[in-house]
LOTORTOR-511949 format. One record per residue: residue number from 1; x, y, z of N, C-alpha, C in turn. Coordinates in steps of 0.2 Angstrom, whole numbers, plus 5000, padded with zeros to 4 digits. Example, Ala and Ser with C-alpha at 12.3 -4.5 7.8 and 13.67 -1.06 7.14 Angstrom:
BEGIN
> 1; 5066; 4972; 5039; 5062; 4978; 5039; 5066; 4984; 5039 $
> 2; 5064; 4989; 5035; 5068; 4995; 5036; 5064; 5000; 5039 $
//
This chain:
BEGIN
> 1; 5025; 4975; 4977; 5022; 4973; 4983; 5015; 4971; 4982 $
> 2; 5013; 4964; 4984; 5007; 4961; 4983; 5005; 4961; 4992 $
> 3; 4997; 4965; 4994; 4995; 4963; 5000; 4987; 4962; 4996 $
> 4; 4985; 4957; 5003; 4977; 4954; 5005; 4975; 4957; 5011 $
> 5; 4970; 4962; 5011; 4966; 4962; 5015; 4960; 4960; 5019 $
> 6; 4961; 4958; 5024; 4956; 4954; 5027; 4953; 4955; 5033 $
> 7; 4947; 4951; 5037; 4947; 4954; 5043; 4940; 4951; 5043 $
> 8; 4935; 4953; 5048; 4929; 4952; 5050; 4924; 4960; 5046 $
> 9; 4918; 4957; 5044; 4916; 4962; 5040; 4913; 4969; 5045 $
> 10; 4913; 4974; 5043; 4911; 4981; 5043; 4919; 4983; 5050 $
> 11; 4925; 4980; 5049; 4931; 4984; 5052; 4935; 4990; 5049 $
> 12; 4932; 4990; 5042; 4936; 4993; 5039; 4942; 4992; 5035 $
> 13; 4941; 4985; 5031; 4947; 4984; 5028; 4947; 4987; 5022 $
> 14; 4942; 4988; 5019; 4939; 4992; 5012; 4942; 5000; 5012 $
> 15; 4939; 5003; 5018; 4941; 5008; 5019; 4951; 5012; 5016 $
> 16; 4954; 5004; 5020; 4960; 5005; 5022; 4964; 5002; 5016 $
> 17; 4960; 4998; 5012; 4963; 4997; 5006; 4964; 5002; 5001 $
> 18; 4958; 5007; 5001; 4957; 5013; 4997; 4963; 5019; 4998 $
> 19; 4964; 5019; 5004; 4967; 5021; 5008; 4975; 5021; 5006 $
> 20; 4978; 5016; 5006; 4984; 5013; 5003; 4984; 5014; 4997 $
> 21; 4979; 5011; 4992; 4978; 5011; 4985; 4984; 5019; 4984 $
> 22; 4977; 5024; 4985; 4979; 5028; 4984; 4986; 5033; 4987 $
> 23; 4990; 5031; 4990; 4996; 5032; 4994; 5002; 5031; 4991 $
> 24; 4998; 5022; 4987; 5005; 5021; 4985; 5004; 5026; 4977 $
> 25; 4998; 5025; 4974; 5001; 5029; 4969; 5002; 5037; 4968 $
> 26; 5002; 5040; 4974; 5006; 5045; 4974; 5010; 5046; 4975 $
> 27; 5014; 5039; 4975; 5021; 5039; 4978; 5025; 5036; 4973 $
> 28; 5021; 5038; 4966; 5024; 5034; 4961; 5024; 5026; 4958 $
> 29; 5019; 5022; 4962; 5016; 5016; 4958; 5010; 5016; 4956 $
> 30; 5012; 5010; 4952; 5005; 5008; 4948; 5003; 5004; 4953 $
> 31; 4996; 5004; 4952; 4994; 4999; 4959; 4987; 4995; 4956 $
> 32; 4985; 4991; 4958; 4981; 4986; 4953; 4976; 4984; 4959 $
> 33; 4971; 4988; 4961; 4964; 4985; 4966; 4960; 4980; 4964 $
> 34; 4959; 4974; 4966; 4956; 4969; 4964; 4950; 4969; 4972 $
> 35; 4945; 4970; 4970; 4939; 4969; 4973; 4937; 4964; 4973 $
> 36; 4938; 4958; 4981; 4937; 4950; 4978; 4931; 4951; 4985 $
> 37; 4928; 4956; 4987; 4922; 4956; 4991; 4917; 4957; 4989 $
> 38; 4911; 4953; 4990; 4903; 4951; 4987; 4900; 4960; 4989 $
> 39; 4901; 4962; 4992; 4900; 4968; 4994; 4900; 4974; 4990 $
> 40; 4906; 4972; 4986; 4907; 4976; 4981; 4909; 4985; 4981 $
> 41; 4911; 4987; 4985; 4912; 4995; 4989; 4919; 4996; 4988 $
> 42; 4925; 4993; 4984; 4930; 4996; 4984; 4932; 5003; 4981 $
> 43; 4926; 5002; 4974; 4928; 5009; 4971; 4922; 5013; 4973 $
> 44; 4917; 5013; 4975; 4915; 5017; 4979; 4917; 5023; 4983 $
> 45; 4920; 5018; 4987; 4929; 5018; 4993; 4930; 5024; 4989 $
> 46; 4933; 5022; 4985; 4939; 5026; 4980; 4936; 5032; 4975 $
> 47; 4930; 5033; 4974; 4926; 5038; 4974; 4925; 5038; 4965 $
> 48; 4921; 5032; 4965; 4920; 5032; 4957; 4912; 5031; 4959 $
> 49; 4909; 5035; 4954; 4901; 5033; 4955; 4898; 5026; 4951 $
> 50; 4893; 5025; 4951; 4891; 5018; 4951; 4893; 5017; 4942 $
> 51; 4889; 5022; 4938; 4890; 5023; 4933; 4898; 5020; 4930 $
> 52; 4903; 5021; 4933; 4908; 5019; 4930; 4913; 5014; 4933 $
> 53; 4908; 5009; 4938; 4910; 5004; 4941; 4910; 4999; 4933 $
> 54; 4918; 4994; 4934; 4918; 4990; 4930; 4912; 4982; 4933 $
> 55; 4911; 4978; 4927; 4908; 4974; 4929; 4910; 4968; 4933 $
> 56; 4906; 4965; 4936; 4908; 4962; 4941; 4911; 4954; 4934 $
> 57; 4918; 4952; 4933; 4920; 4946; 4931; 4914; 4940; 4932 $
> 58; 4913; 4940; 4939; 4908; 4932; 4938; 4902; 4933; 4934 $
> 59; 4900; 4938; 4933; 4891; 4940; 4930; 4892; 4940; 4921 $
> 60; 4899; 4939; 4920; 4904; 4936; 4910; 4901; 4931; 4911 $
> 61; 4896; 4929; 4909; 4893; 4922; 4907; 4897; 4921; 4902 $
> 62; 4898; 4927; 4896; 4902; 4925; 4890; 4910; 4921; 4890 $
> 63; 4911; 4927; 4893; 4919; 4925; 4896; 4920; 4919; 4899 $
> 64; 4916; 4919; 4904; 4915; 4911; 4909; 4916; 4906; 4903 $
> 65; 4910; 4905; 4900; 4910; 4899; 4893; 4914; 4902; 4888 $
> 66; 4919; 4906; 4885; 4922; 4906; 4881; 4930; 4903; 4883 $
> 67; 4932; 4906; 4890; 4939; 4903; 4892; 4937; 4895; 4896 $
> 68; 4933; 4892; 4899; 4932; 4889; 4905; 4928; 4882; 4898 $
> 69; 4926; 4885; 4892; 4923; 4876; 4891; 4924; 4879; 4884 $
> 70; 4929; 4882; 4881; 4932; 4883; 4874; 4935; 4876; 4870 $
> 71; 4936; 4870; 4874; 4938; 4866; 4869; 4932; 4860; 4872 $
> 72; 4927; 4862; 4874; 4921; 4856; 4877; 4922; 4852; 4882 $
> 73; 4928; 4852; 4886; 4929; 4853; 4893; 4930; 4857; 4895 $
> 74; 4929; 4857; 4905; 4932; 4862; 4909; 4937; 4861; 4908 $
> 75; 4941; 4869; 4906; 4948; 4870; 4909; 4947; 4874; 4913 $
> 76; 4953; 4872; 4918; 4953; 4875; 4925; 4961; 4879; 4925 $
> 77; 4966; 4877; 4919; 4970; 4883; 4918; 4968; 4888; 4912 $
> 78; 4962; 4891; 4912; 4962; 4896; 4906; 4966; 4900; 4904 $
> 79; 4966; 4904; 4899; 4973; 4909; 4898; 4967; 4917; 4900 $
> 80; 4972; 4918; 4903; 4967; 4928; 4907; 4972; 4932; 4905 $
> 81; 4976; 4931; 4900; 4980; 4937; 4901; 4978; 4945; 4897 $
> 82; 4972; 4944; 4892; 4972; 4949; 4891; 4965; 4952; 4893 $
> 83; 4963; 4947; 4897; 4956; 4949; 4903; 4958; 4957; 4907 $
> 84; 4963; 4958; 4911; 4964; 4964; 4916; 4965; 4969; 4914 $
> 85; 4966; 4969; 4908; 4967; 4975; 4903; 4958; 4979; 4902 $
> 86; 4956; 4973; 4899; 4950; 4974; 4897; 4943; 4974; 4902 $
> 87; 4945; 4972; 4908; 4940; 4974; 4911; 4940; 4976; 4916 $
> 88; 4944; 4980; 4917; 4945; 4984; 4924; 4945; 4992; 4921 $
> 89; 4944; 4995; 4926; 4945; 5004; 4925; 4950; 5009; 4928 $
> 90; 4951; 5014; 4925; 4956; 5018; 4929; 4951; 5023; 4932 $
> 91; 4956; 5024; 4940; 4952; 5025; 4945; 4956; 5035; 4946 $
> 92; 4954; 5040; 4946; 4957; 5046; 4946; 4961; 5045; 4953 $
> 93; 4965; 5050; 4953; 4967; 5052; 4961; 4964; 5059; 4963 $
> 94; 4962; 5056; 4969; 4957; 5061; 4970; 4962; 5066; 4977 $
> 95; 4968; 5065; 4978; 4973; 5070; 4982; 4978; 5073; 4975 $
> 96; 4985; 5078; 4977; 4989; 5078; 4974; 4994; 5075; 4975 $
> 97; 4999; 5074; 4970; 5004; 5070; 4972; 5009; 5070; 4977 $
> 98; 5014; 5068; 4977; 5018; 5069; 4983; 5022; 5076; 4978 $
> 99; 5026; 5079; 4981; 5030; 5085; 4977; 5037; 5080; 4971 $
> 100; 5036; 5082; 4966; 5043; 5081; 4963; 5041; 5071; 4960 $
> 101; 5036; 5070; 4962; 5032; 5063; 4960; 5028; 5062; 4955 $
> 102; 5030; 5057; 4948; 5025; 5056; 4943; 5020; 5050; 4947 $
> 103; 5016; 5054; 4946; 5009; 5050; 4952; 5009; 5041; 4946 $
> 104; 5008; 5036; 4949; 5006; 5032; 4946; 4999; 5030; 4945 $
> 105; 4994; 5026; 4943; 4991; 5021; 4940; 4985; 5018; 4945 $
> 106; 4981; 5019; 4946; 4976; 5016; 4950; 4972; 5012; 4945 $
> 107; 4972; 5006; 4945; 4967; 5001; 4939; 4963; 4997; 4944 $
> 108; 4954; 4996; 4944; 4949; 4993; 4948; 4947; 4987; 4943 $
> 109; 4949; 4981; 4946; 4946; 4976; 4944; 4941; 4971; 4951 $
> 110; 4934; 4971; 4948; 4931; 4969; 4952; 4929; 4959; 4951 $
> 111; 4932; 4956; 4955; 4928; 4951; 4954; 4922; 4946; 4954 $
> 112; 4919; 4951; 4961; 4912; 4946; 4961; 4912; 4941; 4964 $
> 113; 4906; 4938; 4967; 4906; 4929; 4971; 4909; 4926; 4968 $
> 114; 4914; 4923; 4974; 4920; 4917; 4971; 4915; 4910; 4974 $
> 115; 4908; 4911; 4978; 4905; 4904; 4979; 4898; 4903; 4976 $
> 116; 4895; 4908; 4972; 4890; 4907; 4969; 4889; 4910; 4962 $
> 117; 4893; 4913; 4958; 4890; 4917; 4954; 4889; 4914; 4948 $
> 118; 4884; 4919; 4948; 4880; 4918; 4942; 4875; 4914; 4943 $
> 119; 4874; 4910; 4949; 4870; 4906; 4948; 4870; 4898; 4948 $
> 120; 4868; 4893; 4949; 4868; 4887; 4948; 4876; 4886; 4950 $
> 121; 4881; 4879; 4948; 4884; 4877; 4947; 4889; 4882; 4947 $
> 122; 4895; 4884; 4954; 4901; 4888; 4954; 4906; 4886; 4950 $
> 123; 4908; 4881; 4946; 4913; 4880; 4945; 4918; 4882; 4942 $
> 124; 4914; 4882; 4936; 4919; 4886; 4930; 4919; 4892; 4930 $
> 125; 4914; 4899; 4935; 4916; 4905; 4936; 4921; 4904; 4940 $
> 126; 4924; 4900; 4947; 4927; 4899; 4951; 4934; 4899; 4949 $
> 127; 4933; 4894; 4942; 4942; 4893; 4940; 4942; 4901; 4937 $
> 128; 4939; 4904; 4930; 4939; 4908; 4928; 4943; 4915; 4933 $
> 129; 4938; 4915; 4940; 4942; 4921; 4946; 4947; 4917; 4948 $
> 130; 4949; 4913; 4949; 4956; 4911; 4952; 4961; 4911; 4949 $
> 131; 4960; 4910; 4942; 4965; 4912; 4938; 4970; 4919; 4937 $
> 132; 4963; 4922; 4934; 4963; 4928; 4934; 4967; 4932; 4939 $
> 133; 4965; 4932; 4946; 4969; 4932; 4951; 4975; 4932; 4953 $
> 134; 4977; 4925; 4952; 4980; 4924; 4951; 4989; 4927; 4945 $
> 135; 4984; 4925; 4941; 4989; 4929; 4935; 4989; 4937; 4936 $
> 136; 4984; 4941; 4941; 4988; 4949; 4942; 4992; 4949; 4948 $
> 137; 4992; 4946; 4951; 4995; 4946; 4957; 5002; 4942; 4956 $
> 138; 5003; 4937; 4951; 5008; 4935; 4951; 5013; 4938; 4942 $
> 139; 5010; 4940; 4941; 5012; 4939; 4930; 5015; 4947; 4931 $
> 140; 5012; 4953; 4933; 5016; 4959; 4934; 5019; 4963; 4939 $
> 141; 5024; 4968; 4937; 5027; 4970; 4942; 5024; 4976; 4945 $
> 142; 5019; 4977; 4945; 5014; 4983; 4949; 5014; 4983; 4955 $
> 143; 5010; 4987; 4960; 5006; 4983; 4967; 5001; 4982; 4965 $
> 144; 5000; 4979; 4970; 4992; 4973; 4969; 4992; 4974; 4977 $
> 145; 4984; 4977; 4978; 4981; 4975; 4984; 4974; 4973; 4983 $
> 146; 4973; 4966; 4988; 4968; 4962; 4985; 4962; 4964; 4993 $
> 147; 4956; 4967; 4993; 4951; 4968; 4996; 4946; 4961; 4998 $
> 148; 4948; 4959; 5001; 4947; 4950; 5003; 4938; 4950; 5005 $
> 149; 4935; 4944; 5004; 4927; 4943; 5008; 4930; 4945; 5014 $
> 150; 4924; 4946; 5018; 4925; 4947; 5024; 4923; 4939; 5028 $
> 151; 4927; 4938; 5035; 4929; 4936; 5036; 4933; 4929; 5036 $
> 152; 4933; 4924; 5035; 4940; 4920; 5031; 4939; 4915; 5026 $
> 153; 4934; 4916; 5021; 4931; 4911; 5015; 4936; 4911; 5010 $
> 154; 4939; 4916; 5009; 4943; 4915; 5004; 4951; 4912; 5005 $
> 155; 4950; 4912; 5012; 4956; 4910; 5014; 4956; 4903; 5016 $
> 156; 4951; 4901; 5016; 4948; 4892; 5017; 4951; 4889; 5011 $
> 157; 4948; 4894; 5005; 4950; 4893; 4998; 4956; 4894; 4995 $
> 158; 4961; 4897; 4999; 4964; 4896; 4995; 4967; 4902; 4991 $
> 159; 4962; 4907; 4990; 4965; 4911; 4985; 4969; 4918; 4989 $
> 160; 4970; 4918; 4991; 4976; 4925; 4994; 4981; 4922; 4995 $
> 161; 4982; 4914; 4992; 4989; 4913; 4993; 4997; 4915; 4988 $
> 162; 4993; 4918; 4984; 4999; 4921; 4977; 5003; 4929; 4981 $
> 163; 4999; 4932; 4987; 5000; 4938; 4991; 5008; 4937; 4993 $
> 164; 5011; 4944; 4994; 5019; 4942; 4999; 5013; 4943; 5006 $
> 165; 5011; 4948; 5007; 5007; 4949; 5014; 5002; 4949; 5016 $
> 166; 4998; 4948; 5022; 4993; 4951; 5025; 4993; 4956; 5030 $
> 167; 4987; 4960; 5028; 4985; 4965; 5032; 4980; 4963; 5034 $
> 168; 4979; 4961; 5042; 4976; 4959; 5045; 4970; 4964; 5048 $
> 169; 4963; 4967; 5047; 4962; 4973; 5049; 4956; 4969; 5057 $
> 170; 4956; 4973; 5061; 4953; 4972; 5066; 4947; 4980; 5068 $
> 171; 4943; 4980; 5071; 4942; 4985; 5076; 4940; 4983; 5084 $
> 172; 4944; 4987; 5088; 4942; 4984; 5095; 4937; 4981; 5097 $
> 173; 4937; 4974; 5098; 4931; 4969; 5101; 4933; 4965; 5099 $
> 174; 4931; 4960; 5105; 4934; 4953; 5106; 4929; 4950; 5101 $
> 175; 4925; 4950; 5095; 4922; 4947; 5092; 4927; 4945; 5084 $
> 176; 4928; 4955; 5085; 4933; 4956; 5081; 4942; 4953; 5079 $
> 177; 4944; 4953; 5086; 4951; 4952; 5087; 4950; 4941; 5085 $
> 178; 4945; 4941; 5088; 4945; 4933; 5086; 4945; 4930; 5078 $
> 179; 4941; 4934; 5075; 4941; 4933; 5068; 4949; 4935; 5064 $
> 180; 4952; 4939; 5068; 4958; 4942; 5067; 4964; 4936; 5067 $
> 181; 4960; 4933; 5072; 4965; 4927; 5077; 4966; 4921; 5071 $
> 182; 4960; 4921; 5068; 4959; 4916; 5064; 4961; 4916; 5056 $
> 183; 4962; 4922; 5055; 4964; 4925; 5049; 4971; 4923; 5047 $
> 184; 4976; 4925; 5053; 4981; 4927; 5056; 4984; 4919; 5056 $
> 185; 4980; 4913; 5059; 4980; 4906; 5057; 4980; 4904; 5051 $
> 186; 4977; 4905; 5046; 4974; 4901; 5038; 4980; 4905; 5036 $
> 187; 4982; 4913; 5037; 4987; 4914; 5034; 4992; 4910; 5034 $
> 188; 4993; 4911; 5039; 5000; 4906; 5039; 5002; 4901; 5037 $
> 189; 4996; 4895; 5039; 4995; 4889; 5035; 4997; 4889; 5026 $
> 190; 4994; 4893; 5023; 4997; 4896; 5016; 5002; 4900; 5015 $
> 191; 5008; 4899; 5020; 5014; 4900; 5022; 5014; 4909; 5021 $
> 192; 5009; 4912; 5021; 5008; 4921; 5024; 5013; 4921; 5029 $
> 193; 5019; 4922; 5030; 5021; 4923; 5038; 5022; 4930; 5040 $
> 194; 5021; 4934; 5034; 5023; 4942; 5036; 5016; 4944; 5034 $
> 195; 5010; 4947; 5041; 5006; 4950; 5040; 5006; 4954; 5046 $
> 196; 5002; 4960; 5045; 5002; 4966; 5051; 4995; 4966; 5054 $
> 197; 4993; 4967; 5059; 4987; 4969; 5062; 4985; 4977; 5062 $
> 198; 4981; 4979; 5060; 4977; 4985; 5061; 4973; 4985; 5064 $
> 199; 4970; 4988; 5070; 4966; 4990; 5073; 4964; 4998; 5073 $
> 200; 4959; 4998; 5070; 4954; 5003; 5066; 4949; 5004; 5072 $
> 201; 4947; 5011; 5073; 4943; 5014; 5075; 4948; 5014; 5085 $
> 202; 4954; 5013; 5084; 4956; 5010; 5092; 4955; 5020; 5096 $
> 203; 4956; 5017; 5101; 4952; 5024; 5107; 4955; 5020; 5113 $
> 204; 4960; 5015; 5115; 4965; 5013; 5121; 4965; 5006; 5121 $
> 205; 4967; 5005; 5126; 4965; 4999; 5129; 4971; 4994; 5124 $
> 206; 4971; 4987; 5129; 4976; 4980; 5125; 4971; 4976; 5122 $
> 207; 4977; 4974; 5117; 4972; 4968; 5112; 4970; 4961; 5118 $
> 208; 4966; 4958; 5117; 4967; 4952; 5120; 4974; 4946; 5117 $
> 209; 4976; 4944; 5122; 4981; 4938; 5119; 4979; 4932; 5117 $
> 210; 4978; 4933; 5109; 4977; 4926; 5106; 4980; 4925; 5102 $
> 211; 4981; 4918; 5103; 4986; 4913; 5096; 4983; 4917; 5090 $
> 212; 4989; 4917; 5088; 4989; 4918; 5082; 4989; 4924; 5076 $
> 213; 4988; 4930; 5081; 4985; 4937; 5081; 4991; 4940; 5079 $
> 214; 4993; 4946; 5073; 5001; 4946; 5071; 5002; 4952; 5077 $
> 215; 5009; 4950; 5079; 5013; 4955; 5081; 5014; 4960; 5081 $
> 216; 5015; 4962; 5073; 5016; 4969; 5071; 5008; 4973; 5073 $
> 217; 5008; 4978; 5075; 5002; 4981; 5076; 5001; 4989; 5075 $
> 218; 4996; 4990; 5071; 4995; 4997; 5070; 4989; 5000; 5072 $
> 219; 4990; 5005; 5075; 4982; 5009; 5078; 4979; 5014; 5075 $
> 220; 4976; 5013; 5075; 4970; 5019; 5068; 4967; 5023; 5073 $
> 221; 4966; 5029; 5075; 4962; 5031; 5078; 4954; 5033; 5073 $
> 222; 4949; 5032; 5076; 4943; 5035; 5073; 4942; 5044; 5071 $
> 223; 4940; 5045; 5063; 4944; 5053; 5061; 4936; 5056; 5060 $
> 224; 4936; 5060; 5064; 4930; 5063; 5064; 4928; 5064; 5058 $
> 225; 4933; 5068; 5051; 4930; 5069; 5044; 4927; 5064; 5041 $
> 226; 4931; 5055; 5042; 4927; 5052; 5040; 4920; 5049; 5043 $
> 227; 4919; 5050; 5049; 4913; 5049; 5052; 4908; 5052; 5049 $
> 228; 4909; 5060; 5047; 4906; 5065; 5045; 4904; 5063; 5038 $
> 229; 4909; 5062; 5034; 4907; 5060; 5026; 4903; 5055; 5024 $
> 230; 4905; 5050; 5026; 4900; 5042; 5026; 4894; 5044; 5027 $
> 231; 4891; 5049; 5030; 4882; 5052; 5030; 4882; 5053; 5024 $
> 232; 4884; 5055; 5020; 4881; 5058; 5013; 4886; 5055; 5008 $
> 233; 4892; 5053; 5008; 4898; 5051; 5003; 4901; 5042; 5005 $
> 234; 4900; 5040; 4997; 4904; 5034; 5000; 4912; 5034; 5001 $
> 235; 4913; 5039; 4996; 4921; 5040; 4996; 4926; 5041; 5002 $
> 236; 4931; 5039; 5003; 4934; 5039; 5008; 4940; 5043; 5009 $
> 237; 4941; 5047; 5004; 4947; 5048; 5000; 4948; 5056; 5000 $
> 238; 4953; 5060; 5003; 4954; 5069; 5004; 4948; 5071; 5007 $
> 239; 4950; 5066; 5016; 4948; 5069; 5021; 4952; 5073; 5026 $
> 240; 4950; 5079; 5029; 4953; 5082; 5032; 4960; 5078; 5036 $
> 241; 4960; 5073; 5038; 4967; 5068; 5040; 4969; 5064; 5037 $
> 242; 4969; 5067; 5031; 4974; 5063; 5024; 4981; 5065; 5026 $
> 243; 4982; 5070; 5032; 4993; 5068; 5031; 4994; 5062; 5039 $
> 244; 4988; 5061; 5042; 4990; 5056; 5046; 4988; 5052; 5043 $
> 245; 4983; 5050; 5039; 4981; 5043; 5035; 4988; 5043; 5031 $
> 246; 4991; 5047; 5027; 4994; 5045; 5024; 5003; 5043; 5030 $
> 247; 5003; 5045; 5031; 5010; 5044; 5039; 5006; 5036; 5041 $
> 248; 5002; 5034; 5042; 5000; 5028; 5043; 5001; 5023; 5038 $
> 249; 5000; 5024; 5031; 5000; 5021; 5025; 5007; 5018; 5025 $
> 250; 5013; 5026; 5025; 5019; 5021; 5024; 5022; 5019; 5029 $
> 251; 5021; 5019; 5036; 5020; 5015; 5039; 5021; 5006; 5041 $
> 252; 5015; 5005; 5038; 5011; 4997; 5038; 5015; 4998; 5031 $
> 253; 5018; 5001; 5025; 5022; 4998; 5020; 5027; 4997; 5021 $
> 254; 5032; 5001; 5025; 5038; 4998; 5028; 5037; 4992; 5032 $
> 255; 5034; 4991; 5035; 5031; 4986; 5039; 5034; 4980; 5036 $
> 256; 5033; 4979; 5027; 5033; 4974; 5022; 5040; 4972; 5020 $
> 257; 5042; 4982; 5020; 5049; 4980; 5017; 5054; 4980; 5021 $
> 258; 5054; 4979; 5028; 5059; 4977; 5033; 5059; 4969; 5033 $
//
């Protein structure tokens, strides 16, 4: 299962990624979190202190120039394959597993700015994260959930098209639900036809009816332990309603596999 998540920034898609990450590999997969958000907070999310954040792919100047201008032109097919090994981290499970479950694999690969990094001229970091992207999303048989820029630049781009799904994350407001609206457009366009809506933080009320907004829809309610924790904790992870997060999680995953 490869999912994108996306949405308008501070809904909580980071959150919900971490969320997932950690559900499906207590459910027995490897799961491969790619952090394609400037913001950089998914292992945080995921309760890794700074000290053992991998480095951000765009900030490789080396790498950049050894794959991207190794024969004295750009190439824009480089070979990545033994990049994801090498720079990403393994992330602990911070719950226990399901009963009778060999927990699997949580691996952090952060990418960094896909429209400026490094500085000057994006081009050759740009192909280097595309690639690379590409080849974990497409080249193994793990899960892959990809934590997307906020709101739709990457999907202008192009690059959450190697995904089977979107998870579409919203929080009630019409500012929100439109970016949703929009999300739920590009996807498609890049023939995403199967993505789900999550509305985070929801407390009642109907979405507005707008084109293009996915049908499938899930309601998060706001968890007082996380409200609580976010004052002192970045992590998100074995909070007092981890058996309703986790009841939500396989949830929007059957969601995929129906």
């Amino acid at each position: 299962m490869k999912l994108a998540f996306a949405g308008k920034g501070g809904v909580g898609k980071t959150t919900i990624t971490s969320w997932m990450a950690d559900w499906l590999a207590r459910t027995g997969n490897n799961v491969w979190m790619i952090d394609a958000d400037t913001a950089l907070s998914l292992g945080q999310a995921s309760g890794l202190d700074c000290s053992s954040m991998p480095q951000p792919v765009s900030s490789r100047k080396d790498l950049i120039s050894e794959r991207i201008h190794a024969e004295g032109f750009l190439n824009l097919n480089p070979d990545v394959g033994d990049l994801p090994a090498e720079l990403s981290v393994e992330i602990p499970l911070f719950e226990e597993p399901f009963p009778g479950v060999k927990p699997g694999k949580k691996r952090l690969l952060v990418m960094g700015s896909l429209s400026n990094a490094g500085g000057g001229c994006a081009c050759d970091a740009n192909a280097l994260l595309k690639a690379l992207l590409a080849h974990v999303v497409m080249d193994n048989n793990d899960c892959v959930l990809v934590d997307l820029e906020a709101g739709v630049e990457h999907l202008g781009r192009g690059t959450a098209a190697y995904v089977d799904g979107m998870v579409v994350v919203s929080e009630p407001s019409m500012r929100s639900f439109k970016t949703a609206s929009e999300v739920g457009r590009m996807a498609g366009e890049l023939g995403l036809d199967k993505q789900v809506l999550v509305i985070n933080r929801y407390m009642g009320g109907s979405p507005p009816d707008l084109e293009f907004i996915p049908e499938r829809r899930f309601l998060i309610p706001p968890f007082q332990g996380l409200i609580e924790r976010q004052m002192t904790d970045g992590s998100v992870l074995n909070l007092p309603e981890s058996v309703e997060i986790d009841a939500m999680m396989e949830k929007i995953v059957q969601a995929f596999k129906d």
